[in-house]
Structure formats: structure tokens, C-alpha cells
C-alpha positions as CSV (number, residue, x, y, z in Angstrom):
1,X,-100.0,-22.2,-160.2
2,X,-101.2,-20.2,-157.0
3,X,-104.1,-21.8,-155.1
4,X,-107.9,-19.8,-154.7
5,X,-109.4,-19.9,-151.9
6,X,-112.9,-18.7,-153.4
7,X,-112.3,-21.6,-156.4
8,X,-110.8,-24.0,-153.6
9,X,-114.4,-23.4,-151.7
10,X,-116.5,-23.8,-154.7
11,X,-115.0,-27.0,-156.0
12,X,-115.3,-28.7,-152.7
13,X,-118.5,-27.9,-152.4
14,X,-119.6,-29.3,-155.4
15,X,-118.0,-32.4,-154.6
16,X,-120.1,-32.3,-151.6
17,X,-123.6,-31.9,-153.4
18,X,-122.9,-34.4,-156.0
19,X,-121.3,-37.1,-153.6
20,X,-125.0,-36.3,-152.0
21,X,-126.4,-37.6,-155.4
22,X,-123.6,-40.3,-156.1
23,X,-122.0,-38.5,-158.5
24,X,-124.7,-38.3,-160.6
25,X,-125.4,-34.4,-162.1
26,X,-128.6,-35.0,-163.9
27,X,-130.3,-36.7,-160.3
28,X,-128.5,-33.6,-158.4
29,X,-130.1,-31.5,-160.7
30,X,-133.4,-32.9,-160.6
31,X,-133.5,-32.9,-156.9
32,X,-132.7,-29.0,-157.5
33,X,-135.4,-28.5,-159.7
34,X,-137.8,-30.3,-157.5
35,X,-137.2,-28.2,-154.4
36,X,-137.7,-25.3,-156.2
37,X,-141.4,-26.5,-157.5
38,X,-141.7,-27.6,-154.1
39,X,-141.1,-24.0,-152.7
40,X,-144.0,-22.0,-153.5
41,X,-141.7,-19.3,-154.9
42,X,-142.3,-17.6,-158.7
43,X,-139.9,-19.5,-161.2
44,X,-139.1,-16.8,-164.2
45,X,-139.8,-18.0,-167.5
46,X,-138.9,-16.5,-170.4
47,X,-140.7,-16.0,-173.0
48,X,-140.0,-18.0,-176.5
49,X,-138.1,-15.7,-178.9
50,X,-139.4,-15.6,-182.4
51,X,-136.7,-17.0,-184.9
52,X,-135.8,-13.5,-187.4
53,X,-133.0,-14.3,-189.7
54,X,-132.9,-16.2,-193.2
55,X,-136.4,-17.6,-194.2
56,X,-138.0,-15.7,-191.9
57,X,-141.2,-14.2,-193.4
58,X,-141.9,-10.4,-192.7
59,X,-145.1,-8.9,-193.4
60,X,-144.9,-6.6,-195.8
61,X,-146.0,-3.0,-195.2
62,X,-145.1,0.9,-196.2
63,X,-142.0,2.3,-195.3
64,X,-142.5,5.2,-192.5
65,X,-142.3,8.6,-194.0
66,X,-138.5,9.6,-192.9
67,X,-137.0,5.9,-194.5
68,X,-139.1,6.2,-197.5
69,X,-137.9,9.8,-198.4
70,X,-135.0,9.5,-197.8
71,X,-134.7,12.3,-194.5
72,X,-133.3,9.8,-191.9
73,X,-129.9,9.3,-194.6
74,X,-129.8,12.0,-196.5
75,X,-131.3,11.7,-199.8
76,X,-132.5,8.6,-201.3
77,X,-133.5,7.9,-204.9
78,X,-137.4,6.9,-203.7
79,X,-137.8,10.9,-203.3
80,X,-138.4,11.1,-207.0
81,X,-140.7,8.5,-207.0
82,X,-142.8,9.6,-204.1
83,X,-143.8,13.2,-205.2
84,X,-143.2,16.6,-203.6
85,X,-144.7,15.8,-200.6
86,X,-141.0,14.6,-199.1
């Protein structure tokens, strides 16, 4: 296995911040997290995503015009039912 110098760097340096923090992740992270409050700076947060899959309730409403008669695939058998205006 050939050596990287890039992934040589990065390892060491991680043993560096965490022998900072005994070894311990979650109090090197912390400390992180901490600085950055500390900073002043903006800290993006994302906002929650709604959950859309099975269960999910979806408010019912008309089609638009080009799904309901059918334009968008073609044909669809809802023409019929929806009059000559389609």
C-alpha cells in the first residue's frame, strides 16, 4: 500500500486535536461547537423537512387543467368525464 501524504497530514492531525481532548471525541467536539457560539459568526440552520412518503396526509385539491385532461400525457380517460372544454 503506497503512503498519502494529504491522508498522512490529516490523520496526524487528528491525533493531535483529540490527544488535546484526551482522546475523547464527544469533549473535542463540544469544545468545537462552543468556539463557534463563542464566535459571533451566523451558524446555518436548516430548516426541518416535512416527512412526505407513506402515511403522509395530502390535502386534497383539483387537478390542474393539463393533468386532469389528459394534455401533459397524451390522452387520459378523465377527458370524457370532464366535458368538451379539454
Amino acid at each position: 500500500m503506497t503512503s498519502n501524504p494529504i491522508l498522512d497530514e490529516i490523520y496526524a492531525t487528528r491525533e493531535v486535536l483529540l490527544a488535546e481532548h484526551d482522546g475523547d471525541l464527544h469533549a473535542y467536539v463540544e469544545a468545537a461547537r462552543k468556539r463557534a457560539l463563542e464566535s459571533g459568526r451566523p451558524i446555518y440552520k436548516p430548516k426541518k423537512r416535512t416527512k412526505i412518503g407513506i402515511g403522509a396526509r395530502i390535502a386534497p385539491g383539483p387537478l390542474p387543467h393539463h393533468l386532469a385532461c389528459g394534455s401533459a400525457l397524451g390522452g387520459s380517460s378523465l377527458r370524457s368525464k370532464l366535458g368538451p372544454d379539454c
